[in-house]
C-alpha positions as CSV (number, residue, x, y, z in Angstrom):
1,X,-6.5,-58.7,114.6
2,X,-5.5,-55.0,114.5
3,X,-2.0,-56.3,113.8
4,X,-3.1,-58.3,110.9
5,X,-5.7,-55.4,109.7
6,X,-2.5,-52.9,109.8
7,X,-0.3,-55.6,107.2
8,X,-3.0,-56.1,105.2
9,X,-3.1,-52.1,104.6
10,X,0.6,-52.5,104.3
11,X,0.2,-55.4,101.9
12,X,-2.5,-53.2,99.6
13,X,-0.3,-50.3,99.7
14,X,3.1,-52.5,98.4
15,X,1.0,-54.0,95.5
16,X,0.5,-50.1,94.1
17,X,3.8,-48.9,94.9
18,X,6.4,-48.7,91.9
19,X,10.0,-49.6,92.3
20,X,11.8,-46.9,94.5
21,X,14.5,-44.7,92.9
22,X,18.1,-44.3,95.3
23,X,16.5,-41.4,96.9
24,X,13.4,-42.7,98.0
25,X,12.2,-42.9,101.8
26,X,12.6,-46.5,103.7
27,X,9.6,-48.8,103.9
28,X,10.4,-49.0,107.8
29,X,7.5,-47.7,109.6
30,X,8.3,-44.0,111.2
31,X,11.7,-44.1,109.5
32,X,12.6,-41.0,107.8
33,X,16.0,-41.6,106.2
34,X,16.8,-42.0,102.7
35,X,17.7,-45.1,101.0
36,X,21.2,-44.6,99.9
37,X,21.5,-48.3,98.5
38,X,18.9,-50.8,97.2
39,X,18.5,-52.8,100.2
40,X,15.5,-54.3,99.0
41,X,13.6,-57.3,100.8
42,X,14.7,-61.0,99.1
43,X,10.8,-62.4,100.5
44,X,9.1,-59.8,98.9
45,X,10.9,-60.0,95.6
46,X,10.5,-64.5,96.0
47,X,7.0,-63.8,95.9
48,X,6.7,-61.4,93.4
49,X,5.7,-58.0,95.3
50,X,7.0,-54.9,93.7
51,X,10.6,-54.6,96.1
52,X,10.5,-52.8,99.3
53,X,13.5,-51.2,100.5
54,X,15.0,-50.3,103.6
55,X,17.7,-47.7,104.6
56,X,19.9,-49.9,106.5
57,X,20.7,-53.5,107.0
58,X,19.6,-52.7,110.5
59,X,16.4,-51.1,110.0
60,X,15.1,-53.6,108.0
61,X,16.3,-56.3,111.0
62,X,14.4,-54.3,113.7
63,X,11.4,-54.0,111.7
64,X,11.2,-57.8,109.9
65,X,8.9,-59.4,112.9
66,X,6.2,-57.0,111.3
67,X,6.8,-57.1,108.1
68,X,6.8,-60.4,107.1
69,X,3.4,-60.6,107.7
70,X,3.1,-59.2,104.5
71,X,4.8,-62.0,103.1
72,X,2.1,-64.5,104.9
73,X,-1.0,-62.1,103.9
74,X,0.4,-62.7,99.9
75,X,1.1,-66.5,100.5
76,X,-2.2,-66.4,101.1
77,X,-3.9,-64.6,98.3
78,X,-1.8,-66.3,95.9
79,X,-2.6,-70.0,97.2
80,X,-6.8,-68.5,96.8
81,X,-5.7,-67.5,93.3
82,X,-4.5,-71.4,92.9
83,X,-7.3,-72.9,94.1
84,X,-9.9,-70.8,91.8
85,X,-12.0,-73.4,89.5
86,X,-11.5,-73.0,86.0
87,X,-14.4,-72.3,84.9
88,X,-14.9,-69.3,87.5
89,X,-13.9,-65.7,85.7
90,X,-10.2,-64.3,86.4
91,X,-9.7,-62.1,89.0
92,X,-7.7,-60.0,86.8
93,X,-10.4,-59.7,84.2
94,X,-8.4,-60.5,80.8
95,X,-6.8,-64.1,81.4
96,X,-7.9,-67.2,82.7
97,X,-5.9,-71.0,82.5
98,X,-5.5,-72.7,79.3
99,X,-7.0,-75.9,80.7
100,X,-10.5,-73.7,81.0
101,X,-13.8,-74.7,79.2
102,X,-14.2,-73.1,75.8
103,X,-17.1,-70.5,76.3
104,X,-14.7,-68.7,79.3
105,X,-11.9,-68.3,76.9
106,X,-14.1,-66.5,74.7
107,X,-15.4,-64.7,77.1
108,X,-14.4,-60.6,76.2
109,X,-11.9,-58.8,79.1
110,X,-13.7,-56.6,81.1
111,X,-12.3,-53.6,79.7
112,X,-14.5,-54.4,76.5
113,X,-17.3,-54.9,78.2
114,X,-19.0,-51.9,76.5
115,X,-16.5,-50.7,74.5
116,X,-17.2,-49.0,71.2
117,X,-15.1,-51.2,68.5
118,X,-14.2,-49.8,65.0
119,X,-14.4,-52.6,63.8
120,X,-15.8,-56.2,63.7
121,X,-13.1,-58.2,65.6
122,X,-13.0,-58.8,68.9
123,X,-10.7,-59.7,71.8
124,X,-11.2,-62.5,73.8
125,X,-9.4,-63.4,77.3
126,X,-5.8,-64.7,77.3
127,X,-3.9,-67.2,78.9
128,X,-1.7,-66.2,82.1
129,X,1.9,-64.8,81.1
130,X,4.6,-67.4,80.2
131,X,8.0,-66.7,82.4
132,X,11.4,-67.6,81.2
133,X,14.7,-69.6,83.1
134,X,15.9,-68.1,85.6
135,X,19.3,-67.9,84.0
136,X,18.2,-66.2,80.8
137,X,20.2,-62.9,80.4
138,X,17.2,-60.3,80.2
139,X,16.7,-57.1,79.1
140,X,16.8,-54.1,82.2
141,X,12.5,-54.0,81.9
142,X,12.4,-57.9,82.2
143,X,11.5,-57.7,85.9
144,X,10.8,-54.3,86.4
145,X,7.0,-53.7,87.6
146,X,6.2,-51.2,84.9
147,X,8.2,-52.7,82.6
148,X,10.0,-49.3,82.3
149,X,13.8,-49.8,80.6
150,X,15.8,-47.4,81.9
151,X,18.6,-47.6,79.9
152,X,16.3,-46.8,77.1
153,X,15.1,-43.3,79.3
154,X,19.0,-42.5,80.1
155,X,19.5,-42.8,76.2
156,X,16.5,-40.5,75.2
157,X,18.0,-38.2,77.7
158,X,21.2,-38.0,76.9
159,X,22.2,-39.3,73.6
160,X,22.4,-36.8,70.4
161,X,24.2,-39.2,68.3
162,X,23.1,-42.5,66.4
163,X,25.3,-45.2,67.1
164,X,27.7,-46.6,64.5
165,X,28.0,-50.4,65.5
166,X,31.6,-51.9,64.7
167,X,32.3,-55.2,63.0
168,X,33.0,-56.8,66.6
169,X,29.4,-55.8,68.2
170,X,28.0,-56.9,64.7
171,X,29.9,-60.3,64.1
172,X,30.6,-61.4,67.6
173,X,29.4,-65.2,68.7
174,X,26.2,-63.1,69.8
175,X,26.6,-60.6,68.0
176,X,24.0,-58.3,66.5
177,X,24.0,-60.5,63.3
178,X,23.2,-63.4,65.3
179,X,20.0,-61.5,67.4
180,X,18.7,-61.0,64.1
181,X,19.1,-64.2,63.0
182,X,17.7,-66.0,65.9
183,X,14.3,-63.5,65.4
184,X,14.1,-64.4,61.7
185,X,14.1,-68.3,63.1
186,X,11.7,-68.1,65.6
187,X,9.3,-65.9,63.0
188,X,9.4,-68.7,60.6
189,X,8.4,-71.1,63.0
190,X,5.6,-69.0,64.2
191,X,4.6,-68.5,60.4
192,X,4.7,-72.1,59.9
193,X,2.2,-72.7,62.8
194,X,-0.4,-70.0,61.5
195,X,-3.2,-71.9,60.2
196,X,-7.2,-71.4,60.1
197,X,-8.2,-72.5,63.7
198,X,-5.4,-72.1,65.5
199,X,-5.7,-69.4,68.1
200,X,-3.1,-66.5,68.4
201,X,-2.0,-67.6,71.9
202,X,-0.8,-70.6,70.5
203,X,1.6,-68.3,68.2
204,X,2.5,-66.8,71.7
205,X,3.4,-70.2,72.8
206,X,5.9,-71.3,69.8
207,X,7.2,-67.6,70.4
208,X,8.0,-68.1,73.4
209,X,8.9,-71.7,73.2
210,X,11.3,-71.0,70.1
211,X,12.9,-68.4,71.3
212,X,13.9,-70.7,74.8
213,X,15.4,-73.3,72.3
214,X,17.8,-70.3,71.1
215,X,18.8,-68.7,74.1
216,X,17.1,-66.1,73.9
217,X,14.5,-63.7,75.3
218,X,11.6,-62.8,73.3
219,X,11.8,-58.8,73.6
220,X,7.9,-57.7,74.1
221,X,7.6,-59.6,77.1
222,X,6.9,-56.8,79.8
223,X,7.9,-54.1,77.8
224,X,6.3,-51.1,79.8
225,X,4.3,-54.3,80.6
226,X,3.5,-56.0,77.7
227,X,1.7,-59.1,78.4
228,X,3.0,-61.5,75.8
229,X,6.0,-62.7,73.9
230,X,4.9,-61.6,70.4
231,X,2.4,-59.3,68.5
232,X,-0.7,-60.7,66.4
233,X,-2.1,-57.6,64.6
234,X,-5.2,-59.4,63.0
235,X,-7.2,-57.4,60.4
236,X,-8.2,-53.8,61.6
237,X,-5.3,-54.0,64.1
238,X,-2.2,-52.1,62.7
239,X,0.4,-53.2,65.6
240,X,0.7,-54.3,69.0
241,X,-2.3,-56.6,69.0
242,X,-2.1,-59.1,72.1
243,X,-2.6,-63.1,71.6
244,X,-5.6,-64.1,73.0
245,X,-7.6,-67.1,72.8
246,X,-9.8,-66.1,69.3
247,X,-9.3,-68.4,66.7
248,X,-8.0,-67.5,63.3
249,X,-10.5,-67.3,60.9
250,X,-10.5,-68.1,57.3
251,X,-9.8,-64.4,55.3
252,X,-7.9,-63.2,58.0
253,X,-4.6,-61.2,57.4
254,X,-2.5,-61.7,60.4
255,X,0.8,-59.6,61.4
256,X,3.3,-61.1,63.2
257,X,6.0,-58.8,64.9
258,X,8.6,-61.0,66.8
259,X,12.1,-59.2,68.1
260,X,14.3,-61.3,69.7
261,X,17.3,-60.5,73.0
262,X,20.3,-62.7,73.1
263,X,22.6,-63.4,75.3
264,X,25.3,-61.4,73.8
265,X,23.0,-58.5,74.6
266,X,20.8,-57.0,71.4
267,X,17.7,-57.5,69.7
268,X,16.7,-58.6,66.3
269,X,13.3,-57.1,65.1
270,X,11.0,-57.7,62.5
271,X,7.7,-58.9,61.4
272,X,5.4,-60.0,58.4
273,X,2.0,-60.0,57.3
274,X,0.4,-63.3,56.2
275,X,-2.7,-64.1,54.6
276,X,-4.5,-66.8,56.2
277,X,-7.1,-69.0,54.4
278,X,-9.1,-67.0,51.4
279,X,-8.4,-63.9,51.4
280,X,-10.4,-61.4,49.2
281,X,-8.5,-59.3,46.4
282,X,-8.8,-56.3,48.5
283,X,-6.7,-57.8,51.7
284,X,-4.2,-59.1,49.5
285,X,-3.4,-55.6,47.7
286,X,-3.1,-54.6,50.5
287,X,-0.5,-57.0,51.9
288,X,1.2,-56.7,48.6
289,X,0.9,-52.8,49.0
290,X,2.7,-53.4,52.8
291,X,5.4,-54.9,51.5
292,X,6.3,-52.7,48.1
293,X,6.4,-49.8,50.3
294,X,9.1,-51.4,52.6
295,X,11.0,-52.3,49.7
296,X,10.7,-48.5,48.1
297,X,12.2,-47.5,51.2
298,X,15.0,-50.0,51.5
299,X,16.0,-49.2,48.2
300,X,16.9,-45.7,49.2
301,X,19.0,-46.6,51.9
302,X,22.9,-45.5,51.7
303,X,24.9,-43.2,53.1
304,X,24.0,-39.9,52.9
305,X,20.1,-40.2,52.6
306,X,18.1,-38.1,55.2
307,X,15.9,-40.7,57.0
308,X,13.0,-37.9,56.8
309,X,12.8,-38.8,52.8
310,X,12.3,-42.2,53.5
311,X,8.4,-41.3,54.3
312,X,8.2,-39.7,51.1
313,X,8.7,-42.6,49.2
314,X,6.7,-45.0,51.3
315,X,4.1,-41.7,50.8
316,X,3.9,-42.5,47.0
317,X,3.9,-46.2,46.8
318,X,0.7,-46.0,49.6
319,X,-1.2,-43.7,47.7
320,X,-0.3,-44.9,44.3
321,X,-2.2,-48.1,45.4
322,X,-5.2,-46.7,47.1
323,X,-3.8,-47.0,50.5
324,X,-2.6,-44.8,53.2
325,X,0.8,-44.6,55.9
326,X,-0.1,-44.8,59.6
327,X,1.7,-41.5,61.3
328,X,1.6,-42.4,64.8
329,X,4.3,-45.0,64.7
330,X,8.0,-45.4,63.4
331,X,10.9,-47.2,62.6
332,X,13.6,-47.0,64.9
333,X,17.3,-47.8,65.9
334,X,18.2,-51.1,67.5
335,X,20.7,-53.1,68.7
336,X,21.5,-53.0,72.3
337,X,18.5,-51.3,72.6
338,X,14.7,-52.5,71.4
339,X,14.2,-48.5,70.7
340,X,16.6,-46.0,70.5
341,X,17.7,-43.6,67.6
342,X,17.5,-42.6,64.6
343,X,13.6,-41.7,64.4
344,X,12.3,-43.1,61.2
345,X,8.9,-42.0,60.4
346,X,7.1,-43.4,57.2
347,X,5.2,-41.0,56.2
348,X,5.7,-37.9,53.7
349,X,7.0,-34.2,54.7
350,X,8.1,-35.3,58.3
351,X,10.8,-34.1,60.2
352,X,13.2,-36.4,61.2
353,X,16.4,-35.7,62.1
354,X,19.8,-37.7,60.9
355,X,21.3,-38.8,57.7
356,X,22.2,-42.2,57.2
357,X,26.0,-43.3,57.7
358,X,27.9,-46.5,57.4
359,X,27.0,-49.1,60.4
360,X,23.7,-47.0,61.2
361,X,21.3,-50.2,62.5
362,X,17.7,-49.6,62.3
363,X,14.3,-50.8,61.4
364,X,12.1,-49.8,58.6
365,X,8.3,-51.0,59.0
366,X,5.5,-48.9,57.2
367,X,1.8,-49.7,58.3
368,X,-0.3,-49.4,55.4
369,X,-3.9,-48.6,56.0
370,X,-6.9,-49.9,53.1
371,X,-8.7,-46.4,54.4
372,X,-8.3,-43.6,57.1
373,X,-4.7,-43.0,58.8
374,X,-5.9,-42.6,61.4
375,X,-5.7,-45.1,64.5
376,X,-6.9,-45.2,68.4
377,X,-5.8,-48.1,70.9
378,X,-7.9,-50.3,72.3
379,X,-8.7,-50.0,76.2
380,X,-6.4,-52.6,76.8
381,X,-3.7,-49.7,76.2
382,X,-1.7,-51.4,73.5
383,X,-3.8,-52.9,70.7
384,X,-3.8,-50.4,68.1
385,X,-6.6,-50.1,65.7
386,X,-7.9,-48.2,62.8
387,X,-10.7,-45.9,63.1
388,X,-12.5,-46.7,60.4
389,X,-12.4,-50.2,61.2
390,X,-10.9,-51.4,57.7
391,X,-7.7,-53.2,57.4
392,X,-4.6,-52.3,57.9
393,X,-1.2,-54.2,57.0
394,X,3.3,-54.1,57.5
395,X,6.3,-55.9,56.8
396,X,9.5,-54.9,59.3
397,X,13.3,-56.1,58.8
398,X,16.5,-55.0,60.8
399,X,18.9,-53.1,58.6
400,X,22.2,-52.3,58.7
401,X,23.8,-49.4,56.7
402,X,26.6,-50.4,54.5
403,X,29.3,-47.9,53.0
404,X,27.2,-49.2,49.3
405,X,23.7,-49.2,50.3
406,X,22.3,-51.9,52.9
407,X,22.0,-55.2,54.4
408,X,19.1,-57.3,55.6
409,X,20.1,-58.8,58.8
410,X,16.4,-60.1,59.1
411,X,16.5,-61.5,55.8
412,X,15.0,-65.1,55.0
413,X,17.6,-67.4,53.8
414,X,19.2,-66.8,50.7
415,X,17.2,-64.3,50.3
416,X,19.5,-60.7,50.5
417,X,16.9,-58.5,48.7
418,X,13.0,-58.5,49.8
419,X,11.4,-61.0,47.2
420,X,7.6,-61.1,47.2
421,X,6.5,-64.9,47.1
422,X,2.8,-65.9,47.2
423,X,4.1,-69.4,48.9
424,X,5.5,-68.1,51.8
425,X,2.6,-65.4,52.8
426,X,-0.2,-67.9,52.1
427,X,-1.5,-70.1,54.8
């Protein structure tokens, strides 16, 4: 019993402990050497504990017969996990199984049990996270516990420069081009199953299901742990919303952000705003307003503009229409990496660095408030809101720089320039 008390310890303090760095200690009991390789345990990893690592092939042999009691002590927990009834709350407090009874999928997440909203809408639990093949290639945060991409850190690090992408890493069988046009695909089915009544974990679902069918993997899913395979930004949320079981409701003005990871190694990013149902006159000047100020901005794009003049434009078209530019997040370079260089803020007298050159790939994607700038993030620690609670709206496309001005490489079909179409943002 004292045995078992000791690995259950053990077990508590694996299920905190982040993923070791080279120079981290061995998980051997009383071992004080440093792991010079990632000899990390195959059980633990099976079963989904964060990986625990040993100095030597040998240390982890001599201390297995205690260790993998660990492994029995999770088998355990998960199999009581399993065996929960459906309509008993989720351990984890936001998510419970898609096959539960209605009234505990509407239930709220603990974390907003109390929580002072800016607004009217409301989260509701979700369904557990959706896993992908096996075989997929991923991105480096894919299994990582925090979701943390390290490449993306080295980069920030290290990298002065903004990449210049050549016609092979663009045109290639999976290419750039083709990352970008597998996330335009998979956003049009996703717009296609936006309706009044549908909830916006079913959105997750095609996502996710869509971007299977193409090989690909949709690029939220973990990033720095990121629950889902898309974005729903409904109403007062200006990005990062998370699908949830809450039905769309008639009037509703629903973002979509999809960005998807192909095999060949990049991501394709964008995302629009649809208005679901009737929508007043305000909510859809305001969409309109979204989208006219990413269109003032792409039509500034060449070599040899600044990318800090971009905001002011956006700046201008915003205000022009009664609106304002959200400040806290940017546009940003993409390709082999979901984030990376240039910096593109969209909003006026900002300070970005770079001017734009010939194979520059980035994305532009203004969030255009109906009142205050300002925003604050929900205590889920991703949905971002406004703080007056009033609406907010964006439009997002991949772009590449072109020695005569740009191209859309999120573009809808036959479609090279941004065309506003009632048709294909009504639902």
């Amino acid at each position: 019993q004292q045995q078992r008390n000791k690995s259950k310890e053990s077990l508590q303090v694996a299920l905190s402990k982040p993923t070791m760095s080279s120079d981290s200690g061995c998980a051997s009991p009383g071992c004080t050497n440093v792991v010079a390789q990632r000899l990390a345990c195959p059980k633990c990893i099976q079963l989904g504990l964060p990986p625990t690592y040993f100095c030597s092939q040998a240390c982890f042999k001599k201390n297995y017969a205690s260790h993998k009691q660990i492994h029995a002590l999770a088998k355990q927990i998960l199999e009581s996990k399993g065996s929960q009834h459906s309509k008993t709350p989720p351990s984890d407090g936001v998510s419970c199984p898609v096959d539960a009874d209605a009234d505990v999928k509407n239930q709220l997440p603990d974390w907003a049990q109390g929580y002072r909203f800016s607004g009217s809408l409301r989260p509701t639990l979700q369904s557990p996270r959706r896993t992908m093949p096996s075989h997929f290639r991923k991105p480096d945060y894919a299994n990582h516990n925090f979701g943390v991409s390290e490449s993306e850190q080295r980069d920030r690090a290290s990298n002065n420069a903004i990449r210049v992408y050549t016609e092979t890493e663009l045109d290639g069988e999976y290419g750039l081009r083709h990352a970008c046009r597998m996330g335009r695909e998979v956003l049009d089915e996703a717009g296609k199953a936006l309706r009044v009544g549908v909830t916006t974990d079913e959105i997750d679902r095609v996502v996710h299901e869509a971007c299977i069918e193409r090989d690909c993997y949709p690029s939220p899913l973990n990033y720095y742990n990121f629950p889902k395979s898309v974005c729903t930004s409904v109403n007062e949320v200006i990005c990062h919303g998370i699908p949830d079981y809450r039905e769309v409701q008639d009037g509703d003005i629903v973002n979509i952000d999809v960005t998807t990871f192909n095999k060949g190694g990049y991501h394709g990013d964008l995302n629009e705003t649809f208005c679901v149902g009737n929508v007043d006159e305000e909510g859809r000047k305001l969409v309109k307003t979204a989208f006219d100020c990413l269109g003032a901005a792409l039509d500034m794009v060449k070599p040899g503009t600044l990318y800090r003049d971009l905001g002011n434009t956006i700046h201008k078209t915003a205000v022009s229409n009664k609106c304002s530019v959200v400040r806290t997040y940017c546009g940003h370079g993409i390709g082999s990496l979901f984030h990376t260089a240039p910096n593109v803020p969209h909003y006026a007298k900002n300070k970005a660095k770079g001017t734009m050159k010939a194979g520059h790939v980035l994305t532009i994607e203004p969030m255009i408030n109906l009142g205050s700038p300002n925003d604050k993030t929900w205590g889920d620690n991703w949905t971002a809101v406004t703080t007056d609670g009033k609406r907010s709206a964006q439009f997002e496309h991949t772009l590449l720089v072109t020695e005569t001005g740009y191209e859309l490489l999120t573009a809808r079909n036959n479609e090279p320039k941004m065309t506003w179409n009632d048709e294909l943002i009504n639902r």
